[in-house]
N, C-alpha and C positions, 0 to 999 in steps of 0.2 A: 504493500500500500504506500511505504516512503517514495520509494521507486517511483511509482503511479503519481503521486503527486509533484513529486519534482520535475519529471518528465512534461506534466502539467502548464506547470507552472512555466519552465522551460518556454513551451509553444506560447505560451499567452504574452512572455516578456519579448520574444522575437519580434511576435504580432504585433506590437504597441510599437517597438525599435523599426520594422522596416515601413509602416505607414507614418513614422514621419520623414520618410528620403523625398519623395513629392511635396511634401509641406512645406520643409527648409527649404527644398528648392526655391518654390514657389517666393519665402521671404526673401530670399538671397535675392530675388530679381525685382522685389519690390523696393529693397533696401539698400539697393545700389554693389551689392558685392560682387565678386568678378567670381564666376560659377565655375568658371574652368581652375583656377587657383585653388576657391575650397573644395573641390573635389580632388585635388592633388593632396593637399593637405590634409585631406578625409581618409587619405589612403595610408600618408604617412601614420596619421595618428593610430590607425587601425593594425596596421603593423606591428608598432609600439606594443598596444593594447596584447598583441598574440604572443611577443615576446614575452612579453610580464608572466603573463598566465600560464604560459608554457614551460617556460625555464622553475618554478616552481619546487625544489627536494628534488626534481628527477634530472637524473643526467642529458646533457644536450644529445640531440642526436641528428646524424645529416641526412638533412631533406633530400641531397642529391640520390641519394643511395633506396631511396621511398621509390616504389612501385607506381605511386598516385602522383610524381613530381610532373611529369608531361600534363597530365591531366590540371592539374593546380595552374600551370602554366597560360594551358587555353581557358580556363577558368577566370584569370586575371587579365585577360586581353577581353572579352565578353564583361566585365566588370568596367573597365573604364571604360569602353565602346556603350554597353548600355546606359551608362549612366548619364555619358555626355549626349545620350539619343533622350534619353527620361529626362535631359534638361529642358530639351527644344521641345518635346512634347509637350511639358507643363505650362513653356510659355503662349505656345500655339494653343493646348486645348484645353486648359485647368486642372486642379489637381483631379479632381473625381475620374474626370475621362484619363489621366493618365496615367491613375491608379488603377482602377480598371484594366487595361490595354495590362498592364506592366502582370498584376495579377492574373488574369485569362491567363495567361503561359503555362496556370499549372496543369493543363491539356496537354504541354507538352512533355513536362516532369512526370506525369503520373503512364502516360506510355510509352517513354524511354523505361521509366524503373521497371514497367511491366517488363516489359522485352529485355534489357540488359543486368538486373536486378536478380538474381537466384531467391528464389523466397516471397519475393513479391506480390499480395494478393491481387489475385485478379479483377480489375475496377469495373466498380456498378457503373456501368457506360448511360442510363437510364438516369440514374441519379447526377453525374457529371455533366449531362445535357441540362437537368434543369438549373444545373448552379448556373451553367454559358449563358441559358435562357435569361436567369437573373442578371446575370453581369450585365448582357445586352440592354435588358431592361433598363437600367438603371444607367448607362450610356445615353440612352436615349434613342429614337429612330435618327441614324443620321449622324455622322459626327460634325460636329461644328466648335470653330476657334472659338476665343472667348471672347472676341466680338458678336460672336450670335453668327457670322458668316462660313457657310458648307463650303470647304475644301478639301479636293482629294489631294492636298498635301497633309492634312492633317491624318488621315486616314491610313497615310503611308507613314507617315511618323510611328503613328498607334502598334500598325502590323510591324515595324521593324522593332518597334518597343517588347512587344508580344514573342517575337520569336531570340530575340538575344535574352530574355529574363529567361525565357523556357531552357534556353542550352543552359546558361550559367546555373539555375537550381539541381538542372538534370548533372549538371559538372558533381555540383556537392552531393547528389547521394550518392552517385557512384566510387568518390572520394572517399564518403562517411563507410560505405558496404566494403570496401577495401582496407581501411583501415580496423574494420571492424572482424575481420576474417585473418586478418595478420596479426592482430593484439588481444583480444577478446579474452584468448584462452590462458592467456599470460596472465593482467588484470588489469580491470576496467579504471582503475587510476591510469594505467598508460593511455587506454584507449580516448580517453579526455584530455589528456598533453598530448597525443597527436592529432585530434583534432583542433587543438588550439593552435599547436604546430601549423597544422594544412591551412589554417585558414589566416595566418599571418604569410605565411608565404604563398597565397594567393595575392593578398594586398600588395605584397612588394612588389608580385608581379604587374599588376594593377597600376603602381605607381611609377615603376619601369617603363611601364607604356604609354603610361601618360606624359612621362615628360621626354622620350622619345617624340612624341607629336609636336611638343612644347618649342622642342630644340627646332627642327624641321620646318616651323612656323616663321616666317618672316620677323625682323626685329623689328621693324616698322609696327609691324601688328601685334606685339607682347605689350599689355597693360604693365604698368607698373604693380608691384604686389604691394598690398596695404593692410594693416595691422587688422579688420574688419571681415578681411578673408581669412585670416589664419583662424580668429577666433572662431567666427563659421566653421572652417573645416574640421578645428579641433570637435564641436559639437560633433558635427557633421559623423565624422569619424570615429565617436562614441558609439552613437547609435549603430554606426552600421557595421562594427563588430559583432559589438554584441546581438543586434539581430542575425549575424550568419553564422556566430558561433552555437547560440541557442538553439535555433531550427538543426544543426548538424545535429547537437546534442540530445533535441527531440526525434532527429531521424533513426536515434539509434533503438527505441521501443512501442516509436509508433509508425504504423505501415504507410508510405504515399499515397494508400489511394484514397487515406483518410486526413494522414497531417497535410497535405499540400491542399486541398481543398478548404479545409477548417481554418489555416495558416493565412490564404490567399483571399476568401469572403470576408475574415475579421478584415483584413489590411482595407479592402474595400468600403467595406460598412464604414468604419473609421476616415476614410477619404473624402468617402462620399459627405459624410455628416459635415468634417472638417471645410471639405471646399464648396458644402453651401449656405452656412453657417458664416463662417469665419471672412471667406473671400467672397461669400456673396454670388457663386454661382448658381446659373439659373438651376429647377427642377422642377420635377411635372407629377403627375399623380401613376403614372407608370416609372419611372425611377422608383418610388414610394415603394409600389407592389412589389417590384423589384430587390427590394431591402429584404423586406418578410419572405418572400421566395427562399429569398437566400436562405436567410438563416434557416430555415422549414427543409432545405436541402441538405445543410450541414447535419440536421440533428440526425434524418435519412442515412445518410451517409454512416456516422456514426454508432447509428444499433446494430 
């Protein structure tokens, strides 16, 4: 029952951690910060964050030498590539729709893990249509900026948004199911520093590619970096540790074709609420239906 609740708990503190990455966004570009800095900075700080927790009593051990290192590697290029795509989304379409878009992907995590996953139960495909049904719903018919005007660039934003979150969650389970078939049997204190391990060295890699682009970029066009970004990023960076460390941690006792649904409608509920509330986007009496769907699907899911 400790287990059960920590595991719990685990998913619900991810939950709250990765629905605020379109939020902050969202301030960062009301607030004047330069969005491409604190996401560099987000990655540093997260890094950080895997170190700490990793090096903990237990002796270092090299990543190079890990099975999951290539995979960590495409992992962190999908990390900054999605992120700097979930910037442009949020300004183009608000946070709700780009929560949304960014969540829907777990369509893609739940059958990769089917298919590459050993153990994997097999997903209620009936009940996963109606969560998509809710997400749509609550989308709205139509994607539109947040001037209220339809563009099939927005829609392209969404779907590229959609299919880079889907690779990168499908990255960590398979990362998390690797490490958990190598360490398990040893003990589950390792299996927790190598995940902490795997997902600091994703960030670096993260951060490697990020300023890979940075370099590459004209000097002409590099802002100045200003004490406003870093602070953002260090936030930034918190959070989004510990939402990927947490969700690994819950990947380890509960199955995707339950936690990536549960995981991905809270994110949404929370977006949704946030960016019509807060930012004042629009909503309709189908988003509405949309909410209670959801949730009505998750609990489905879950017996």
């Amino acid at each position: 029952m400790a287990i059960f609740v920590a595991v719990m708990i685990a998913l619900i503190f991810a939950t709250l951690a990765t629905s605020l990455f379109p939020i902050l966004l969202r301030l960062f570009q009301l607030k004047g910060v330069n969005c491409f800095y604190a996401i560099l900075v987000n990655y540093l700080t997260a890094f950080i964050w895997g170190c700490f927790l990793s090096f903990q009593g237990i002796g270092i051990r090299n990543p190079l030498q890990e099975e999951w290192m290539p995979l960590a590697i495409l992992a962190g290029l999908t990390f900054i590539v999605g992120m700097l795509v979930l910037d442009t989304c949020t300004a183009k379409a608000g946070v709700s729709i780009s929560t949304v878009s960014s969540r829907a992907s777990m369509v893609i995590s739940i059958i990769i893990s089917y298919l590459l996953v050993p153990g994997s139960a097999k997903p209620n495909w009936i009940a996963i249509l109606v969560v998509i049904l809710s997400l749509a719903m609550i989308v709205g018919v139509g994607k539109q900026s947040t001037a209220g005007v339809r563009t099939g660039g927005v829609i392209l934003w969404t779907a590229v948004v959609f299919v880079l979150f889907g690779i990168s969650n499908s990255l960590l389970k398979i990362i998390q199911y690797k490490i958990g078939v190598a360490y398990s049997p040893i003990a589950e204190s390792l299996v927790s520093y190598m995940n902490a391990l795997a997902t600091s060295v994703v960030f670096i890699f993260a951060l490697f590619f990020g300023m890979v682009m940075l370099l590459i970029k004209p000097a002409e066009k590099r802002n100045r970096l200003q004490g406003k970004d870093i602070v953002g990023g260090v936030i930034f960076g918190t959070a989004n540790f510990f939402a990927t460390f947490l969700l690994i941690e819950a990947m380890k006792s509960i199955d995707s074709a339950i936690l990536f649904p549960a995981h991905n409608a809270g994110v949404v509920a929370i977006g949704a609420i946030v960016g019509w509330t807060a930012f004042k986007e629009p909503r309709n009496w189908m988003q509405i239906a949309g909410m209670i769907l959801a949730t009505g699907a998750i609990v489905w899911l879950c017996i």
